[in-house]
C-alpha positions in Angstrom: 8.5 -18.6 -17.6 10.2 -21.7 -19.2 8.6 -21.8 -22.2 6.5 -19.6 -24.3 3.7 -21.1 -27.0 2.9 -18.6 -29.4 -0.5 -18.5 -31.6 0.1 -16.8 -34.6 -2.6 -14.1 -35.0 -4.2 -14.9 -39.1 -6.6 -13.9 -41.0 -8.3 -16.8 -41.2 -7.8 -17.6 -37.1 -9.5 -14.3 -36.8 -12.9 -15.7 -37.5 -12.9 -18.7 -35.7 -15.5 -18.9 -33.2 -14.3 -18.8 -29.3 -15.3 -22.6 -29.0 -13.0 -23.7 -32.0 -10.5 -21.8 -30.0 -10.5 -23.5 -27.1 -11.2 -26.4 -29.5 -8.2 -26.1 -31.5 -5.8 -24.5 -29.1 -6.5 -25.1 -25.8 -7.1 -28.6 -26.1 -6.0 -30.3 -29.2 -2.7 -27.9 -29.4 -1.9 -27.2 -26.0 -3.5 -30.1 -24.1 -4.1 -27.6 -21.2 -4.9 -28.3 -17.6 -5.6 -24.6 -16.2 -5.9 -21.6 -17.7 -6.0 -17.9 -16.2 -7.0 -14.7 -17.6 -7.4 -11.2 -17.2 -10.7 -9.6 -15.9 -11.3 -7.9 -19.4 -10.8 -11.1 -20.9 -12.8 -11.8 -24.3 -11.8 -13.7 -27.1 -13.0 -15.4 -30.6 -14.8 -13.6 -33.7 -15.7 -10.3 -32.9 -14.5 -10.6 -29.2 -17.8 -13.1 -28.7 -15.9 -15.3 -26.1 -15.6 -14.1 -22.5 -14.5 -15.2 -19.0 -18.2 -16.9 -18.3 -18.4 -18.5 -22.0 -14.3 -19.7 -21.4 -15.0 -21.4 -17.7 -18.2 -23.5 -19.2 -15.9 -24.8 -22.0 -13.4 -25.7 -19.6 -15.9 -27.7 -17.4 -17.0 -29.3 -21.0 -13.2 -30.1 -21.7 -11.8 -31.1 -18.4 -9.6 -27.8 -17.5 -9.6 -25.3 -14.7 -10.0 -21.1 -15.6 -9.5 -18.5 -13.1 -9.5 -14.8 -13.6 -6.9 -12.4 -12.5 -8.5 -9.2 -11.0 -6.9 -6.1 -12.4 -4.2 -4.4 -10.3 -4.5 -0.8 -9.2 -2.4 2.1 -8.5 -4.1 4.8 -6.6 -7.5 5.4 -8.4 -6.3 3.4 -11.4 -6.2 0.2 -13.3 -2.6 -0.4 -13.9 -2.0 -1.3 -18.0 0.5 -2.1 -20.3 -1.2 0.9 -22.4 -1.2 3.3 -19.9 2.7 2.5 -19.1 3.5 2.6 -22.8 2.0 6.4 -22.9 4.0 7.2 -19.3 7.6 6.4 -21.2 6.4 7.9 -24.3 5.8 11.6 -22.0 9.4 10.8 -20.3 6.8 10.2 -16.9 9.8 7.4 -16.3 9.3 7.8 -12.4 5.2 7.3 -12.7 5.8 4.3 -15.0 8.2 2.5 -12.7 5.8 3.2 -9.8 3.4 0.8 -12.2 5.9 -1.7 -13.0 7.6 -2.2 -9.7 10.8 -1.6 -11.1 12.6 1.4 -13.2 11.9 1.3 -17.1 15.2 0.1 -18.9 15.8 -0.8 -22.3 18.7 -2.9 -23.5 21.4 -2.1 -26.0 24.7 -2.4 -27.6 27.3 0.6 -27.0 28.5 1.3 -30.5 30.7 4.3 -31.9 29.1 8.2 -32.0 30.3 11.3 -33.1 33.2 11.4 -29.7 32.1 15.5 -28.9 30.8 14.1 -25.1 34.8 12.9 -24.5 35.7 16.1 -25.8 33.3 18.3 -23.6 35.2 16.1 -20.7 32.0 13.7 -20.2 32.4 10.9 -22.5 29.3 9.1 -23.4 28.1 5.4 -24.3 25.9 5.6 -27.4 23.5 2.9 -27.1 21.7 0.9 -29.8 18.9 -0.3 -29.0 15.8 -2.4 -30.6 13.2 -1.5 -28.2 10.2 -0.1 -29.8 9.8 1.5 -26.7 11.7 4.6 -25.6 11.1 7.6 -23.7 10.6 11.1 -25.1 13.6 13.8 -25.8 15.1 14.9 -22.6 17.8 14.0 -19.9 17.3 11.3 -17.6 18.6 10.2 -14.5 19.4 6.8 -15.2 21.2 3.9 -13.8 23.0 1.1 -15.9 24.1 -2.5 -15.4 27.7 -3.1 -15.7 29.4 -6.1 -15.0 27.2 -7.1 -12.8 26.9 -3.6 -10.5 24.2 -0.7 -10.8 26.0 2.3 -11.8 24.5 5.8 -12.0 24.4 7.7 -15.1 22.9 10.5 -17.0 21.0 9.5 -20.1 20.2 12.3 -23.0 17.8 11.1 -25.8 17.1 13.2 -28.5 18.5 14.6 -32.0 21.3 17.0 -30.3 20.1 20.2 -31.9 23.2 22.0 -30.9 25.1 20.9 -33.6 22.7 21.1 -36.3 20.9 17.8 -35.7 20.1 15.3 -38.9 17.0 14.6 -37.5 18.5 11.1 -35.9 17.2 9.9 -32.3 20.6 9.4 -30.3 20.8 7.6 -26.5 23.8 9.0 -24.9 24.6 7.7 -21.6 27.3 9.3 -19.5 28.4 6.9 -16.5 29.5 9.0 -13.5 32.7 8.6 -12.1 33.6 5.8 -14.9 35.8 6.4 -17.5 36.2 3.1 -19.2 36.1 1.1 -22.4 32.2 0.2 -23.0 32.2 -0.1 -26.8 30.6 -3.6 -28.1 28.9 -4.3 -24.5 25.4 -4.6 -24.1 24.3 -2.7 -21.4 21.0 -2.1 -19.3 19.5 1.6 -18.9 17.2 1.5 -16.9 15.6 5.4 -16.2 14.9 6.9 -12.7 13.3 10.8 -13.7 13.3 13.0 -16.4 15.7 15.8 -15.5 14.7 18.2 -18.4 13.7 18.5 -22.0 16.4 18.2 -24.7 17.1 22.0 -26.0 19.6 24.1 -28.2 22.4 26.0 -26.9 23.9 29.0 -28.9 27.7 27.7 -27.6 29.4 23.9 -26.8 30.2 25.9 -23.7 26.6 26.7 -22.6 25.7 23.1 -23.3 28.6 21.9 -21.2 27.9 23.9 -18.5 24.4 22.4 -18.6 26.1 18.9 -19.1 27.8 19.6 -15.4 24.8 20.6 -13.7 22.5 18.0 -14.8 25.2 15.7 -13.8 25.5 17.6 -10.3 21.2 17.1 -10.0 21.8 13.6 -10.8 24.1 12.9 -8.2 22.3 15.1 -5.7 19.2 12.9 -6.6 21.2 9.3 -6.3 22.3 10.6 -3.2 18.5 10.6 -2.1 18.0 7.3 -3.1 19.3 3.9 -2.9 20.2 2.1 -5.8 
């Protein structure tokens, strides 16, 4: 996409009627030649306009509309919605099935608390503004890095092992990589959900844990190309 015209949703443009829409947008704003929609297209004061209404306006006005049929996974209509609700269960596999690619998020490593170095698997704390992240739990995740995939093991959640604040941390622990990441903006993008986040009684039994979901994540890159 090289450029991007965005309509800024009012009050007032909330009641216009779906022929000053095209009106006022389509053709006076936008000047457009073609336009294509989705198959649950409707548009205009109380959704009045639809795909039939929009293709008669653009024979009045001099522009082409086409509608895109809906794509399908198995017995499904693929969605943004039913995506969203995939990431938000940690279903990161199922939702990259629906996208075509892996679910990632992008962020800047900044400075945590420094206990993953000290349990001998240092982590990259990620910032992040998406809106959209996946649920507490461990992830088998990959991340870009100057320009290479690398695998990694992702933990979201409020680490309740050391008596949590209630804050949503991303941890990501790069396997086999022990550099400097701090002030890079990195891509994690998430393969499968390797278990929910949980309390340990000692940092021993969580480390132990930390080893073997790093061992399942290798055993599972191993299984699959990158």
């Amino acid at each position: 996409i090289d450029l991007a015209a965005i309509v800024r949703f009012t009050t007032g443009l909330s009641h216009w009627k779906p022929e000053k829409f095209v009106q006022e947008i389509l053709v006076a704003w936008l000047r457009v030649s073609e336009v294509w929609v989705g198959a649950n297209f409707l548009f205009g004061h109380n959704r009045a306009g639809n795909f039939s209404l929009l293709r008669s306006l653009g024979i009045k006005h001099g522009f082409k509309v086409e509608k895109i049929d809906s794509v399908r996974y198995k017995d499904f209509v693929v969605s943004s919605t039913r995506v969203r609700r995939l990431v938000d269960e940690g279903r990161v596999d199922e939702a990259g099935a629906l996208l075509g690619h892996h679910y990632y998020i992008d962020g800047e490593v900044v400075v945590g608390a420094g206990r993953g170095r000290i349990q001998g698997c240092p982590t990259a704390n990620l910032s992040t503004k998406n809106e959209v992240v996946p649920t507490n739990g461990v992830y088998a995740a990959t991340i870009m890095l100057d320009g290479a995939i690398r695998p990694a093991v992702t933990n979201i959640g409020v680490r309740p092992t050391f008596g949590s604040d209630g804050e949503r941390v991303i941890e990501a622990h790069l396997l086999d990589y022990d550099g400097d990441l701090y002030g890079k903006t990195l891509r994690l993008a998430f393969v499968q959900k390797l278990r929910d986040e949980q309390a340990f009684s000692t940092s021993g039994a969580l480390q132990q844990q930390i080893f073997a979901d790093c061992e399942r994540a290798r055993a599972l890159f191993d299984s699959i190309s990158l």
